[in-house]
C-alpha positions in Angstrom: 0.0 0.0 0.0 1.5 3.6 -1.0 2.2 5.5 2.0 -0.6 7.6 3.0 -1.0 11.3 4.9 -1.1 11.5 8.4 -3.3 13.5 10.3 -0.8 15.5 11.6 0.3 16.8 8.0 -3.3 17.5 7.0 -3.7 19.6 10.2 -0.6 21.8 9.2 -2.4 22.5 6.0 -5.5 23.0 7.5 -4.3 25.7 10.2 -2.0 27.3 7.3 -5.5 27.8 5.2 -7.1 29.9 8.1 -4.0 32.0 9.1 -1.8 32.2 5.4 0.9 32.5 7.5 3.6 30.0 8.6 4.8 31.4 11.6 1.0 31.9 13.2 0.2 28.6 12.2 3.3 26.9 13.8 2.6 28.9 16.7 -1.0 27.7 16.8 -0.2 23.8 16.2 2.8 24.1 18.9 5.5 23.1 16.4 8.3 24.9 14.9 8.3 26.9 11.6 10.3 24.7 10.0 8.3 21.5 11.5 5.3 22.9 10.0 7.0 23.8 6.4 8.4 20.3 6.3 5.2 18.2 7.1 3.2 20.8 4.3 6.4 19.8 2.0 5.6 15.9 2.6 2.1 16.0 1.8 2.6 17.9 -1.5 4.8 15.2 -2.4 2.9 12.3 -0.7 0.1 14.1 -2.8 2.2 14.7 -6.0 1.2 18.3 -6.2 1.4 21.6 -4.9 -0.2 22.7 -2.3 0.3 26.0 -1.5 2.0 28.8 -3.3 4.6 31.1 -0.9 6.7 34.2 -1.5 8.1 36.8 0.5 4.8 38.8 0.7 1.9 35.8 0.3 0.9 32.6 1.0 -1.9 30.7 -1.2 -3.5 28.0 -1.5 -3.5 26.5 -5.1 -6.8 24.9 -5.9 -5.3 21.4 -5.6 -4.7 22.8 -2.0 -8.3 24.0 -1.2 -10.0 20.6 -2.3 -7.5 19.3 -0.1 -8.5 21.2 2.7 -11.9 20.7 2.3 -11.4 17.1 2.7 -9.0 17.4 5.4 -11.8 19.2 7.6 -13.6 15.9 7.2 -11.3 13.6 8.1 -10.0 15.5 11.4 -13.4 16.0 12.5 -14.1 12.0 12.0 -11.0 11.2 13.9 -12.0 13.5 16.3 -15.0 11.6 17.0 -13.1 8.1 16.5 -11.2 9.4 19.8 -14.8 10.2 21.3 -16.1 7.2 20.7 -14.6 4.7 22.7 -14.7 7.7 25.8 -18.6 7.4 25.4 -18.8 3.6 24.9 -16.5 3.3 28.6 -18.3 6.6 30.0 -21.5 7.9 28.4 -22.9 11.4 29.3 -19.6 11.9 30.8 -16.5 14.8 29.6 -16.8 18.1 28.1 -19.3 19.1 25.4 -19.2 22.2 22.6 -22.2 23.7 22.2 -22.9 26.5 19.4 -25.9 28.4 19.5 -26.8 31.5 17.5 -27.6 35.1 19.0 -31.5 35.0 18.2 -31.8 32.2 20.4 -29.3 32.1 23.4 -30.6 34.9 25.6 -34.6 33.4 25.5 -33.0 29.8 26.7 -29.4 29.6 28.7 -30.6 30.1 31.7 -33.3 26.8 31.4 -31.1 25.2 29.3 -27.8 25.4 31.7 -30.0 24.4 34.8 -31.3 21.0 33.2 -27.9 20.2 31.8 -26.8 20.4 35.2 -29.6 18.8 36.7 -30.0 15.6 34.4 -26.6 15.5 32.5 -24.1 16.2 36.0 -21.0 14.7 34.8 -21.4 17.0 31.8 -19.0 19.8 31.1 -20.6 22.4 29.1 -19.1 24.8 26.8 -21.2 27.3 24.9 -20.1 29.2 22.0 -22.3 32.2 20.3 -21.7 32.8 16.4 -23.8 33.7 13.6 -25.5 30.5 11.5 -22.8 30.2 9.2 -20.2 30.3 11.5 -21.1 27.7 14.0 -22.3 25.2 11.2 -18.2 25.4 9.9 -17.3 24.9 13.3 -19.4 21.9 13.9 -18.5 20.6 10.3 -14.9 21.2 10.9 -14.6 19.5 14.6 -14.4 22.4 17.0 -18.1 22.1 18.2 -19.8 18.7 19.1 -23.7 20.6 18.6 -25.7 23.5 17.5 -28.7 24.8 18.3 -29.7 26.3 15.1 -33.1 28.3 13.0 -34.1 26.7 10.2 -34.3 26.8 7.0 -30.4 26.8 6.5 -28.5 24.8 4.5 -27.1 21.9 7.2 -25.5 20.3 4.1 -26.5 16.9 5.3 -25.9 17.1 9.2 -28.1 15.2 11.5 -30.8 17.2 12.8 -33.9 17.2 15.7 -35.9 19.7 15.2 -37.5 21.2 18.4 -40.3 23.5 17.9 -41.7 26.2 15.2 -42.3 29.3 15.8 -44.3 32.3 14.0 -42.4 35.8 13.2 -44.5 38.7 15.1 -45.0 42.0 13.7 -43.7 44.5 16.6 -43.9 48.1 15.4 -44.2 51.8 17.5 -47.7 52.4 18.7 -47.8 55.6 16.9 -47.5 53.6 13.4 -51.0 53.7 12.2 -50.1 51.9 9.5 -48.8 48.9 11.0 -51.9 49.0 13.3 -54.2 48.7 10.7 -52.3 45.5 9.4 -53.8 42.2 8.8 -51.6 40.7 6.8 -47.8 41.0 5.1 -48.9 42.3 1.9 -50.6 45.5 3.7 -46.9 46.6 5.6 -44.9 49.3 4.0 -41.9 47.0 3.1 -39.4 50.2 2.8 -40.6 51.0 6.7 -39.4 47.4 7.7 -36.3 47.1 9.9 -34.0 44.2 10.2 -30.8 42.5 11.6 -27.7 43.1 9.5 -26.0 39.9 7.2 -25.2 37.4 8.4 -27.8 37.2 10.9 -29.9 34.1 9.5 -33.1 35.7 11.3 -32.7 38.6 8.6 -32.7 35.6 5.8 -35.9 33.9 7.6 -37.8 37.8 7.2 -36.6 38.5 3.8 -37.5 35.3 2.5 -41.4 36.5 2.6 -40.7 39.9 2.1 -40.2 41.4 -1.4 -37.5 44.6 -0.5 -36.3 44.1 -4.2 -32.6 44.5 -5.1 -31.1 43.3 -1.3 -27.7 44.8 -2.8 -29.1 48.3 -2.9 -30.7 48.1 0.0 -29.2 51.0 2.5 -32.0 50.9 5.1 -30.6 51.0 8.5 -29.6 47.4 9.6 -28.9 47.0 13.8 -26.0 44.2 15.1 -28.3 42.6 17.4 -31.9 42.6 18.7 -31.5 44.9 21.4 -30.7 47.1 18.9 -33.3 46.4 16.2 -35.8 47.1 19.1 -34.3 50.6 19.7 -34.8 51.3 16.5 -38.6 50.6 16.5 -39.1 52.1 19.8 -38.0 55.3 18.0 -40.4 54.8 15.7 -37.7 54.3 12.5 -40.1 51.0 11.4 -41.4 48.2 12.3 -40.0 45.0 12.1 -40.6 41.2 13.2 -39.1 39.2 15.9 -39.1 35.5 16.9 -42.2 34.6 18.9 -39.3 32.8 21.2 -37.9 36.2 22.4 -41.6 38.0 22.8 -42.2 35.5 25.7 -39.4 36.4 27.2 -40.3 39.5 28.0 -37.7 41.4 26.1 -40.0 44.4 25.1 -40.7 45.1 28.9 -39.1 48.1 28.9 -40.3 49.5 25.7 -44.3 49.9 26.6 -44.5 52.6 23.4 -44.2 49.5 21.5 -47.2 46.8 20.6 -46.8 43.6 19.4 -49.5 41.5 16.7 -49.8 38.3 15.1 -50.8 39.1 11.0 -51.2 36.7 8.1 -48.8 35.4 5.6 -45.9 36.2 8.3 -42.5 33.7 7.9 -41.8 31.5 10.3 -38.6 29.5 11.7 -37.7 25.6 13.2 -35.4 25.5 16.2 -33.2 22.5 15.7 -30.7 20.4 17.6 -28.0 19.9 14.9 -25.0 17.6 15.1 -22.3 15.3 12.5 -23.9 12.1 11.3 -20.8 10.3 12.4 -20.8 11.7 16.7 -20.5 9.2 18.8 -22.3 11.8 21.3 -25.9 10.0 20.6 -27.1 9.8 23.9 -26.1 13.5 24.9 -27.7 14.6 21.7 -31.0 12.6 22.4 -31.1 14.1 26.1 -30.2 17.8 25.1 -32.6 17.3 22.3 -35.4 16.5 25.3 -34.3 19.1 27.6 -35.0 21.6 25.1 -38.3 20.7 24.2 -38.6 20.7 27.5 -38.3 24.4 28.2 -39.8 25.7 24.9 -43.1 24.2 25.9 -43.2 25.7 29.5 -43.1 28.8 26.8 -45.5 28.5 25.0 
C-alpha cells in the first residue's frame, strides 16, 4: 500500500489555510516553523502536487490545496470523534461538550437550558459558543463544536438534525404607526418601513424570505448588530420590524411599553433544531439535550 497522509500533516495545511501565514500557524499547532514547512512539503509530495504557493509577501493556496483542505476538515473532525467514541462507549454522558448556538436564540433559553444540563446531565462539562448560523455550522463541520442549536431553514449540508419547535415571526412596530396598526396581513406593511438584523444574521434571511424589498444589494436601510438594537430602533419609531415569537415570551419588550406587538397573516416563520455530524459518537447526549429543550420551549409557550 502507498504511503498515506497522516493527520498530523493535513492539520498543518489546514491551520495554514485559516491564518496564510507560517509562523502563526506553527505557533497555533505548537511546532516549529520549520516543522510545520516540512510536514506541508511531505504531503505535497505524498500528494504529487502543490499545495500552497509562498513568496516573501503571500501565501496561497492552489486549488489542488483547497480541495484538499476541504477534505482534510472531514477527516479530522471523523477522527476526532473516533477518539470520542470509545470515551462514550466506557463513559456515556460523561467529559466536556461544545455547544454553538446563535444570538437570536441564546438569551430566551441559557438560563433553562444550563439548569437541566446540570440537573440531568451532572458529569457534563458544558461549553457554549455564540456565532452567527454560518459560523457555527463550519465549526461543527470542521470539529471544534460537538452541537448547535440552530433556526431553520439553513443549509445543514447533510448534518443530523432534531428539530425542536416552530415558531411564528411577530409584527412589533411603535404604537404611533398607524399603519402597521391597521395591518392584517404581510402584503398590507410598507416593506421600505421594515427594519432588520444586519447579514449574516440568519433571522434577517428567515424575514426577507417573505418579504419582497427588491434588489437586497441596494438596499441601505438602517440594519442593527443585534436585537437589542433592532428594538431601539422601532421604539424610535424608524419602522417596524418582526421578531421571533421565542424572544416575545421572554419579556424582552418590557421596557419599551410605546411599542405593541401583533400576530398578522402570511408572516414567515422558523424551526429550532438540535443539529450535530452524522458520524458523533455523542448520541445519547444529543437525544437528552434534544429532550431538555423541548422541554423548556413548551413551559413557553
Amino acid at each position: 500500500m502507498a504511503a498515506l497522509p497522516s493527520l498530523r500533516q493535513l492539520s498543518y495545511l489546514v491551520t495554514l489555510s485559516e491564518t496564510l501565514h507560517f509562523t502563526e500557524a506553527a505557533r497555533r499547532s505548537f511546532v516549529t516553523q520549520s516543522t510545520l514547512s516540512g510536514g506541508i512539503m511531505e504531503l505535497e509530495r505524498l500528494l504529487g502536487g502543490v499545495l500552497v504557493e509562498r513568496d516573501r509577501q503571500n501565501v496561497r493556496l492552489t486549488p489542488l490545496g483547497e480541495q484538499v483542505v476541504g477534505r482534510a476538515r472531514v477527516l479530522l473532525a471523523d477522527a476526532q470523534d473516533l477518539m470520542r467514541l470509545s470515551r462514550e462507549m466506557s463513559e456515556p454522558l460523561t467529559g466536556d461538550l461544545h455547544l454553538g448556538i446563535i444570538p437570536t436564540i441564546a438569551p430566551f433559553i441559557l438560563t433553562k437550558l444550563l439548569d437541566e444540563v446540570h440537573q440531568q446531565l451532572p458529569k457534563i462539562q458544558l461549553h457554549l459558543h455564540e456565532a452567527q448560523s454560518e459560523k457555527i455550522v463550519e465549526k461543527l463541520e470542521h470539529g471544534n463544536l460537538d452541537m448547535i442549536i440552530l433556526a431553520l431553514p439553513f443549509d445543514t449540508r447533510g448534518l443530523k438534525v432534531a428539530e425542536i419547535f416552530q415558531e411564528d415571526l411577530i409584527l412589533v412596530y411603535n404604537k404611533q404607526d398607524k399603519a402597521c396598526a391597521q395591518a392584517n396581513a404581510l402584503d398590507d406593511l410598507e416593506m421600505s418601513r421594515l427594519m432588520l438584523l444586519e447579514e449574516g444574521h440568519c433571522l434577517r434571511d428567515h424575514v426577507l424570505s417573505v418579504c419582497p424589498i427588491g434588489d437586497r444589494k441596494s438596499d441601505h436601510r438602517l440594519k442593527a448588530s443585534s436585537l437589542p438594537t433592532l428594538i431601539e430602533m422601532v421604539s424610535s419609531n424608524l419602522g417596524y420590524t418582526l421578531l421571533p415569537e421565542i424572544s416575545l415570551n421572554r419579556n424582552i419588550l418590557q421596557y419599551h411599553p410605546d411599542l405593541q406587538v401583533k400576530r398578522i397573516e402570511n408572516a414567515p416563520n422558523r424551526t429550532i433544531s438540535l443539529v450535530t455530524r452524522k458520524s458523533t459518537p455523542l448520541h445519547n447526549e444529543f437525544d437528552v439535550l434534544a429532550r431538555i429543550l423541548q422541554k423548556i420551549t413548551k413551559e413557553h409557550d
